[in-house]
C-alpha positions in Angstrom: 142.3 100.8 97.1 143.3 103.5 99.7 145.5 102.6 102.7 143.4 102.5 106.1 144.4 105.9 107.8 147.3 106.0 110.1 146.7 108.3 112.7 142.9 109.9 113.3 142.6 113.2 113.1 142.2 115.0 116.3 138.9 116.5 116.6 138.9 120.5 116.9 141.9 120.6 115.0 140.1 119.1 112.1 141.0 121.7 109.1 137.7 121.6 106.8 139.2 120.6 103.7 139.8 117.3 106.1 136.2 116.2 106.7 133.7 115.0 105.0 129.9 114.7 106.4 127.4 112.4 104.1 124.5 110.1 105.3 123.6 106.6 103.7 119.5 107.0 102.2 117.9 104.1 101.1 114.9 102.5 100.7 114.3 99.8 103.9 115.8 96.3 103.9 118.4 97.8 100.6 121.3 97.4 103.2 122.3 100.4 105.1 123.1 99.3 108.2 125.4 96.6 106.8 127.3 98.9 104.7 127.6 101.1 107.8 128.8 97.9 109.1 132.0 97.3 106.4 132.9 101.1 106.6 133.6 100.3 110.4 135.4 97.1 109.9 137.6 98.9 107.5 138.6 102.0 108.6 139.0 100.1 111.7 137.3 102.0 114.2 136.0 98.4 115.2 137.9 95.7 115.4 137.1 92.1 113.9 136.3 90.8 118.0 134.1 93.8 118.4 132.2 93.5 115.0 128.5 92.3 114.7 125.8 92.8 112.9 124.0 96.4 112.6 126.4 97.7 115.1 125.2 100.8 115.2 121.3 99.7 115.9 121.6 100.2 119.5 118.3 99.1 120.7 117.1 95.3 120.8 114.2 95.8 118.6 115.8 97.0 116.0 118.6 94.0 116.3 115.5 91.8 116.2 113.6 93.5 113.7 116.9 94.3 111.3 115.3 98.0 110.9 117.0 100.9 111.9 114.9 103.2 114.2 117.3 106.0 115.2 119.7 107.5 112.8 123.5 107.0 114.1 126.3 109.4 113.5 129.8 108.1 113.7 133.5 109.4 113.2 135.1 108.0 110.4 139.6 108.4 109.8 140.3 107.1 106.1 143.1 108.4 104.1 143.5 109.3 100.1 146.5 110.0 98.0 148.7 110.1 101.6 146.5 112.3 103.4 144.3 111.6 105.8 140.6 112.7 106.3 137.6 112.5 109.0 134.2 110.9 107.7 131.0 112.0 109.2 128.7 109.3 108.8 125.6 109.0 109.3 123.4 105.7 109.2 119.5 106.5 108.5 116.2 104.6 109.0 114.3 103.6 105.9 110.9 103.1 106.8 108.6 106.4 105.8 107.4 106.6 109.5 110.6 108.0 110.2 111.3 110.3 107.1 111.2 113.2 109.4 114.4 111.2 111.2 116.4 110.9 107.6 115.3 114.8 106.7 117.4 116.1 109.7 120.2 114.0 109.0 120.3 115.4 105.5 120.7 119.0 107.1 123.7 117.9 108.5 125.3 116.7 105.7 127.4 117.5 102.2 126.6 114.5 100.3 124.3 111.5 100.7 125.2 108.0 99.4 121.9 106.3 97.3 121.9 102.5 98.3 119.9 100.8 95.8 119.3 96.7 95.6 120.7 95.5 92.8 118.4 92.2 93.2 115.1 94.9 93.8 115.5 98.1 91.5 114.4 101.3 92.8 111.5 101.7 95.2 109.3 104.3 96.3 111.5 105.4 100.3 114.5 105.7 97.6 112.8 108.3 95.6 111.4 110.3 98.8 114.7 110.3 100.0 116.4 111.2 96.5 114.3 114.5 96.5 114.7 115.1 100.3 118.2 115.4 99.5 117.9 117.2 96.2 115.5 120.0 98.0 119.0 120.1 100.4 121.7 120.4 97.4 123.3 117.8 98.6 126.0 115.8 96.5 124.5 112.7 95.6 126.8 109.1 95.3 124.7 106.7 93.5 125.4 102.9 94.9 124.6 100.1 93.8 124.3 97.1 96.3 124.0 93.2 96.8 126.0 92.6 93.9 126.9 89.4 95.1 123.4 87.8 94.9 122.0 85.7 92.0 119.5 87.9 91.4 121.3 91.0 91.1 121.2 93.2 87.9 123.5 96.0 88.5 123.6 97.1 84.7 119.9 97.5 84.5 119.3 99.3 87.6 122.4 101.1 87.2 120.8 102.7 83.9 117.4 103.4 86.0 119.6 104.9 88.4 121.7 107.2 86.1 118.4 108.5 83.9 116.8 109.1 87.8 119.1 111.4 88.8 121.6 112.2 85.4 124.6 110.9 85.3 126.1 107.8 83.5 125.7 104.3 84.3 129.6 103.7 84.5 129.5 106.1 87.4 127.1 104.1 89.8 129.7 102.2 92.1 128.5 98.7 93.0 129.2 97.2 96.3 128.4 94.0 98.9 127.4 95.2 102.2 128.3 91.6 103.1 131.4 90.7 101.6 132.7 93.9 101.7 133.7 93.9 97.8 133.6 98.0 96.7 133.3 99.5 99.8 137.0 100.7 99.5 136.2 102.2 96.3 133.2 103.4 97.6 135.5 105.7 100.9 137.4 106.7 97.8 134.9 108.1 95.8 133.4 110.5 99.0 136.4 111.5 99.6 136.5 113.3 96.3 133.1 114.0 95.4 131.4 115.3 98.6 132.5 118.9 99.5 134.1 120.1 102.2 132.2 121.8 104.8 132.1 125.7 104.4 131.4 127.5 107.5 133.0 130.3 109.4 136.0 128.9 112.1 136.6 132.3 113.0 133.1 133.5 113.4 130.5 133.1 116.5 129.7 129.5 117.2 127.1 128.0 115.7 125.8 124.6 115.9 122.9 122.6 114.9 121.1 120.3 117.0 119.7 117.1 114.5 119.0 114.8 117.5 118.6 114.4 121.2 118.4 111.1 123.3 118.3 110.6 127.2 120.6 108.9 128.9 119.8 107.5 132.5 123.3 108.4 134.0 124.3 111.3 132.1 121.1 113.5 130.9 120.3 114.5 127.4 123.0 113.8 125.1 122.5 116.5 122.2 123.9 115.5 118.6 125.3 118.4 116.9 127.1 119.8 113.7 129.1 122.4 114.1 128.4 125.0 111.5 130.8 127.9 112.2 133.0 128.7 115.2 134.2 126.2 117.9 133.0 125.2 121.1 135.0 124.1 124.0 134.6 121.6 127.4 133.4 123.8 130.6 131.9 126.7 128.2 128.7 128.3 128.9 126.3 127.2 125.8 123.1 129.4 124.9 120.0 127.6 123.4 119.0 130.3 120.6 115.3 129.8 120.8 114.7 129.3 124.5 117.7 131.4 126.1 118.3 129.3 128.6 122.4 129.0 129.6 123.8 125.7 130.2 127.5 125.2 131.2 129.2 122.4 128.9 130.4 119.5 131.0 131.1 117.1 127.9 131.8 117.3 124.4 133.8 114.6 121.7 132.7 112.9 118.7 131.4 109.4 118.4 133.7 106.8 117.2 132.0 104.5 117.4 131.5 104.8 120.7 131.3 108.5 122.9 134.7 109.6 122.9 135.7 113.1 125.1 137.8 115.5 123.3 138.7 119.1 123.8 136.3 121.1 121.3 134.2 120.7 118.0 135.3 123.0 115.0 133.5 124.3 112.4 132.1 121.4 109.9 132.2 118.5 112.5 129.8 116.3 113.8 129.6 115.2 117.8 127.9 115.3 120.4 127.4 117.6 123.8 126.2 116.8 127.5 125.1 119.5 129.7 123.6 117.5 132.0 120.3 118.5 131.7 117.4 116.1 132.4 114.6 116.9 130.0 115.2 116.9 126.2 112.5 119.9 125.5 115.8 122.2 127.0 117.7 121.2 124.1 115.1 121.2 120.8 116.1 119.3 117.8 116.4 122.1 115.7 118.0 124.4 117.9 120.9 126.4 117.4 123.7 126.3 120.3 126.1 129.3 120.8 127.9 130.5 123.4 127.1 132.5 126.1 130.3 135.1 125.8 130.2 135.7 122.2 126.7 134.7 121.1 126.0 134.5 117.1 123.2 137.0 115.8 121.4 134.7 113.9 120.0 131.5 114.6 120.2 128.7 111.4 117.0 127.1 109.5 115.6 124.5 111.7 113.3 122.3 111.1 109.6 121.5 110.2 108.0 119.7 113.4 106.5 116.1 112.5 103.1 115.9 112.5 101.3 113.5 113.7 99.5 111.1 111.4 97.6 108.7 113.7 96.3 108.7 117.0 95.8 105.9 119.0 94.7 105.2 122.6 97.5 103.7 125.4 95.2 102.4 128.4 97.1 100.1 131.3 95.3 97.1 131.6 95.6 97.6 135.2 94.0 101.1 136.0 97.2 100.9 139.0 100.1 101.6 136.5 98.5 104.6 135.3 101.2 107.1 136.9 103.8 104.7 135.6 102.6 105.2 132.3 102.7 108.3 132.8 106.0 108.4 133.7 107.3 106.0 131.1 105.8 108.2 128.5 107.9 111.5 129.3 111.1 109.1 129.1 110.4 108.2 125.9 109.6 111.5 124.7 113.4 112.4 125.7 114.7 110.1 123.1 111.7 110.4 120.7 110.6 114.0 120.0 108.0 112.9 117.3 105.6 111.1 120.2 102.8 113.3 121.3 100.2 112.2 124.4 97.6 114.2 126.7 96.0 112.2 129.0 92.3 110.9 128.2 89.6 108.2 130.1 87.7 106.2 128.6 84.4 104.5 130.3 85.3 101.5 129.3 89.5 101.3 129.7 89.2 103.6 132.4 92.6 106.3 132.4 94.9 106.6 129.7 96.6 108.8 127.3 95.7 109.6 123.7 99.4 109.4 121.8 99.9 110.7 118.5 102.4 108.9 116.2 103.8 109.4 112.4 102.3 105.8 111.8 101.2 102.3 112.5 105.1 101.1 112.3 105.7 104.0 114.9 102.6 102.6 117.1 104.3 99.5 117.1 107.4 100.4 118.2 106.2 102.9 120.8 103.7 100.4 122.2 106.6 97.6 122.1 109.2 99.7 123.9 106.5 100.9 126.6 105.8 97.1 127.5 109.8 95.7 127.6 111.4 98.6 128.9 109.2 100.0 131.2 107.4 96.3 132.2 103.9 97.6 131.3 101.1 95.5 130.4 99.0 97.8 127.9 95.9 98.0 125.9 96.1 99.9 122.5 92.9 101.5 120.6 92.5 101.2 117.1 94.7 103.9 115.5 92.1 106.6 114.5 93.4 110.0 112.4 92.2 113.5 112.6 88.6 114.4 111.2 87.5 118.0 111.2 83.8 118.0 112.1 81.5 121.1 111.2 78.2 121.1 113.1 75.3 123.0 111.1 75.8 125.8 114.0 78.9 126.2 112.3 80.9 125.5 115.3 84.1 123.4 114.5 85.8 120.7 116.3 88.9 118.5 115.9 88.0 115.1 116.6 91.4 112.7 117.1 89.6 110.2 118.7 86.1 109.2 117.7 84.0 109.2 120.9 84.7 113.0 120.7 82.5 113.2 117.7 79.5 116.0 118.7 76.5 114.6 118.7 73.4 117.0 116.9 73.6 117.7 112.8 76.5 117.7 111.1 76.9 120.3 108.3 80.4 118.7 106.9 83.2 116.0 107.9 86.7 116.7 106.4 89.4 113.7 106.5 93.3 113.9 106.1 94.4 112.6 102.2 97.6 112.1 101.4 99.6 111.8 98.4 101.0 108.4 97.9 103.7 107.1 95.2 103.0 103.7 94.7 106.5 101.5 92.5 105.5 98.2 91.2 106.5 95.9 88.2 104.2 96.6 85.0 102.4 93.6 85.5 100.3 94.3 88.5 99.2 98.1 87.4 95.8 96.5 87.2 95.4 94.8 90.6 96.7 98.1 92.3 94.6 100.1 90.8 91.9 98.0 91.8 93.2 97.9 95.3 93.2 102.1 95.0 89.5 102.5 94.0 88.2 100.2 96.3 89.8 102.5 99.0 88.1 105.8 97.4 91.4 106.7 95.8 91.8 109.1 92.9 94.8 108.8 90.5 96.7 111.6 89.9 99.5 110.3 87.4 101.5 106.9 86.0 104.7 107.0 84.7 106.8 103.8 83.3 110.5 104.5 85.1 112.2 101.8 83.0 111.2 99.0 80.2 109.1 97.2 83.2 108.2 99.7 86.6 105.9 101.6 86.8 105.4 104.5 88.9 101.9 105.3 89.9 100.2 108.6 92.2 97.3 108.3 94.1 95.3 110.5 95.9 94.0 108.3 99.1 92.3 109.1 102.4 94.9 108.5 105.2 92.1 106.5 107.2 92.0 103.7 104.2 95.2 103.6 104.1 96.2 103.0 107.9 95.2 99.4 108.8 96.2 96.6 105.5 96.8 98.9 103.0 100.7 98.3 103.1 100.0 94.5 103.4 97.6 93.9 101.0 99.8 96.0 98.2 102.3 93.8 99.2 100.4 90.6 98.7 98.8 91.4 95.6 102.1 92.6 93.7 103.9 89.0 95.4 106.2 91.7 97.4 107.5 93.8 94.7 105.2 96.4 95.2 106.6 99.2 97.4 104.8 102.6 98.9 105.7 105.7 100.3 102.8 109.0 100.6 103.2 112.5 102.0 100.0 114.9 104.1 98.1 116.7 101.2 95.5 118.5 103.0 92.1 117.9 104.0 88.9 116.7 101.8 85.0 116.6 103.1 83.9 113.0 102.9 80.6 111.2 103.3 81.8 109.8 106.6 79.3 108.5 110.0 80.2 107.6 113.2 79.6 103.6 113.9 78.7 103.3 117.6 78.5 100.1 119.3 76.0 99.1 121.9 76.0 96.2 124.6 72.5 96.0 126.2 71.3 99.3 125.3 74.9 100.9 126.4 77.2 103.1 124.0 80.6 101.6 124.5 83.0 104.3 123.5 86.3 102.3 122.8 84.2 100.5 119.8 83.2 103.3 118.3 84.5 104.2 115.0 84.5 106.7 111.9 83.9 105.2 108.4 82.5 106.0 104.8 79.2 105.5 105.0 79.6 103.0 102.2 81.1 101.0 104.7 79.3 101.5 107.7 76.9 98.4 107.4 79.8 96.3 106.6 81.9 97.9 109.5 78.6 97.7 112.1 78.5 93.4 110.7 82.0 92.5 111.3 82.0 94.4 114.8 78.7 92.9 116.3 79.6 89.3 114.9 83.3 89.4 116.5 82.1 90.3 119.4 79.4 87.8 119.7 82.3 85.4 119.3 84.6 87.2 122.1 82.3 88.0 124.9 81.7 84.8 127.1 77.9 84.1 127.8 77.0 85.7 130.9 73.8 84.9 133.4 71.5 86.8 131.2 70.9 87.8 127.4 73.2 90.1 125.9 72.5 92.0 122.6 75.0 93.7 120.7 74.2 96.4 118.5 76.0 99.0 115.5 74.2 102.1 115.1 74.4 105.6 113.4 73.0 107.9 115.7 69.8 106.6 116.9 69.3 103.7 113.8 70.3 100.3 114.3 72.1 98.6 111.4 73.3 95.6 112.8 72.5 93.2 115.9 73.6 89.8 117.4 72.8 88.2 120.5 74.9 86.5 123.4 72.8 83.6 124.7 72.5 83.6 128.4 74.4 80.9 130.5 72.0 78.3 132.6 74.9 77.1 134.7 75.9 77.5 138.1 79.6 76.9 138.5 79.3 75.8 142.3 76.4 73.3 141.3 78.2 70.1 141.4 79.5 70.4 145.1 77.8 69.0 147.9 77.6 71.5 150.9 80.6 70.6 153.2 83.1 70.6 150.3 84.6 74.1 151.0 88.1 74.4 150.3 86.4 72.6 146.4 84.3 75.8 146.6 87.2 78.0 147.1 89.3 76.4 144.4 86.2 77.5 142.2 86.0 80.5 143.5 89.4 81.5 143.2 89.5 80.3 139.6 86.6 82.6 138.8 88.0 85.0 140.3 91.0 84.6 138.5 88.8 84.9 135.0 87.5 88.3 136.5 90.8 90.0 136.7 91.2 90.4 132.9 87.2 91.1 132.2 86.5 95.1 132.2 83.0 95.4 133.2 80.9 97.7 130.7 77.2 98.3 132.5 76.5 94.7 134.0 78.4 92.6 130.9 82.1 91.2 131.4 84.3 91.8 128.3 87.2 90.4 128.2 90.8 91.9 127.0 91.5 90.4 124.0 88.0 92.0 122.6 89.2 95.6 122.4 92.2 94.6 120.4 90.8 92.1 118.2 87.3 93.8 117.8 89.4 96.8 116.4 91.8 95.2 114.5 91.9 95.4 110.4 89.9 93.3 108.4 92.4 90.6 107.8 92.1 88.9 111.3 88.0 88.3 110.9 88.6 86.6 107.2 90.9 84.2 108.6 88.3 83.4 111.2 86.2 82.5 108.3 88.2 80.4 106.8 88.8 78.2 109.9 
């Protein structure tokens, strides 16, 4: 085991032979963060009264969740054979809403360690992120980890491992992200295999923007690696694609916290304040230069997430609007993948339509909108992106289904994607059950070791989107694992459900489905929402229909009771308590024509299927 360095190397003196820049890729829950954790302790960055768990998460969520949201870069010293180097490290998320997150960490980076569970095997993330960092020829460490739980085989997987990628088994290190055992090795072994950056020092500056966040006292601070060239504190900085000059109040590397120093050099990693205030100024994906001796040509940057759902945010109280609004924009600033335009709705009033890479991404956003920014917010069922041709052959894009056009419709085209789907051999037969009943078409299946098998689907994104993830996991007892990529769009037989309350379209029920599923989808609706409207003082019918034909009805039964009945005619301040009570109830109704709905009934009514069984079964 190698000595913990001595002395850190100062940054911008850093030769490139010294450093070493590699990012941890792994499948989520195989341990990342915790390993991130160890190299800390060890190379002592952090000492043992500092330490705790998934240091580097800095948000609460992700402490309480134990996923990583926001990849982490952090300065590493660690010394080999008596000489010292500086690790670049960067800790990555592992849930495939946030690929896009872990494929600009990869352009930053020489080498990328492969955590794999020694107790799980490989999964479907670890072989997205595998040819993410094959397509950047990147040097791959293969890892074994959890070796220290009783369900660990680490000479199996290792041999999964070694035929995945080439290699021998012997070669796949195996470590304990919680006792530390192998980690030393582990420093060791990027130390010698990763290479050493190779850019110009001499040349134009050139660096590489892989993430922004916003800081409420200091502006955007912009993560960088430094590809050739140097920069220095109170420089004038150039944005390649925009133009725009800033002059460079900070720069220093994080270790593991924000440290000043005086310059970057070619192959590090840090960070830069300009003291700008909107994160658009400084594009992930941007090349920085500087404004005196400005570089020629600007680097590769990167592809632009797309958005994969699209949901509805509506403030339950039609007051907050212009602080959603506001909250919005400063979560952009630290999250470049969120897209909104405003929208209204006739039944949730104003609102914005938000675009995000998926439901785990909804979550998150929606989450961090209500604790940070003290919002109280209603969420539409997440809806994805149809391409309607009327028989005029005019074309529209419909993200949110009360923008469907009304008249003939020559064709509907729906997102599919490609999804990989890793399982144990014994449950091939319930996922592909699973598969076909959500219209999916197999592509391929190929057995990965003596028991795993690897199957490709072809699945429209809309089936996919609500339980998929959760049933898959429930019907393979949680070994089953998925990840899926955008493959285009596909005509499908697919209708518009509408829902009616007396006679009334209400446009936040409305949904697209198959229209195989339609009657089913118009059923649940009407029969969820007889149970969560209250009676009101008159019949109320609720209705599903396709166009102009009714497939489904129920009924509320009107209410014969008068709430101030009981009290005799002097009793006022009785009255008022009534009164007030009512009013009260009234606050968290949304009126749609003349009937009362309350809250809870656009969430519920739209949730997946899951919620109405359990009704059932109570």
């Amino acid at each position: 085991m190698s000595p913990r360095a001595r002395t850190a190397l100062e940054p911008s003196l850093t030769q490139q032979e010294q450093l070493r820049n590699f990012c941890i890729i792994a499948h989520i829950d195989h341990g990342k963060s915790t390993l991130a954790d160890r190299m800390l302790q060890l190379t002592g960055i952090v000492n043992d009264r500092q330490m705790r768990d998934q240091y580097l998460d800095r948000m609460d969520i992700e402490r309480e969740r134990g996923i990583t949201i926001k990849s982490q870069a952090v300065r590493l010293p660690w010394e080999l054979d008596n000489k010292t180097f500086a690790l670049n490290m960067i800790d990555t998320p592992g849930h495939v809403d946030f690929t896009y997150e872990v494929s600009r960490s990869l352009a930053a980076c020489e080498g990328a360690v492969l955590l794999v569970d020694a107790a799980q095997g490989i999964e479907a993330q670890t072989l997205a992120n595998l040819y993410l960092a094959m397509e950047n020829d990147l040097e791959i460490i293969p890892v074994l980890n959890k070796i220290d739980l009783p369900a660990a085989q680490p000479e199996k997987y290792a041999e999964e491992l070694a035929n995945l990628i080439g290699g021998d088994p012997a070669d796949c290190l195996k470590v304990s992200g919680k006792t530390g055992e192998g980690v030393a090795e582990l420093l060791d072994r990027i130390v010698q295999r990763v290479p050493a950056p190779s850019g110009n020092p001499d040349g134009p500056a050139r660096a590489m923007i892989f993430d922004s966040v916003y800081d409420s006292y200091r502006g955007v601070v912009t993560y960088v690696r430094m590809i050739d060239g140097r920069l220095s504190p109170r420089e004038q900085i150039q944005m390649m694609s925009t133009r725009a000059v800033h002059e460079l109040l900070e720069i220093g590397v994080i270790s593991p916290e924000p440290t000043a120093t005086k310059g970057l050099a070619a192959g590090e990693v840090g960070y830069l304040i300009t003291g700008v205030k909107d994160v658009r100024q400084s594009k992930v994906g941007d090349t920085v230069t500087t404004k005196n001796k400005p570089a020629t040509s600007a680097l590769m940057g990167y592809s632009e997430p797309n958005p994969m759902v699209y949901s509805g945010i509506y403030p339950i109280d039609g007051s907050d609007y212009p602080n959603l609004r506001e909250a919005l924009d400063k979560l952009r600033l630290s999250d470049a993948s969120l897209v909104y335009e405003p929208e209204t709705s006739a039944a949730l009033g104003f609102g914005f339509r938000c675009g995000f890479l998926g439901l785990l991404h909804l979550e998150i956003i929606t989450e961090r909108l209500e604790r940070e920014f003290n919002l109280s917010l209603i969420a539409t069922a997440p809806s994805v992106v149809y391409e309607v041709t009327r028989e005029d052959n005019t074309e529209f894009i419909v993200t949110n289904p009360s923008e469907f056009p009304e008249g003939k419709i020559k064709v509907v085209k729906e997102p599919i994607v490609k999804a990989t789907i890793l399982s144990p051999k014994d449950y091939v037969g319930t996922i592909m059950e699973l598969c076909q009943s959500r219209r999916g078409t197999m592509i391929d299946m190929q057995y990965l070791g003596e028991d795993r098998v690897q199957l490709r689907y072809q699945l429209p994104l809309a089936e996919i989107v609500f339980d998929f993830f959760d049933q898959l996991k429930s019907k393979t007892q949680g070994y089953g694992s998925l990840d899926y990529e955008d493959d285009g769009y596909q005509p499908g037989d697919l209708v518009k459900v509408d829902l009616l309350l007396q006679g009334e379209k209400v446009d936040a029920f409305s949904s697209i489905v198959h229209r195989d599923k339609a009657y089913a989808q118009g059923t649940r609706i009407t029969g969820k929402l007889r149970e969560l409207i209250p009676r009101q003082q008159f019949e109320v019918p609720i209705q599903a229909a396709i166009g102009s034909r009714i497939i489904a009805r129920e009924s509320i039964r009107a209410i014969r009771k008068d709430v101030l009945a009981k009290c005799y005619g002097g009793d006022i301040s009785r009255k008022r308590k009534l009164l007030e009570k009512q009013k009260e109830g009234k606050k968290r109704m949304k009126m749609v024509g003349r009937v009362e709905v309350p809250q809870e009934a656009f969430i519920s009514a739209l949730s997946s299927d899951e919620s109405s069984k359990s009704e059932k079964k109570k």
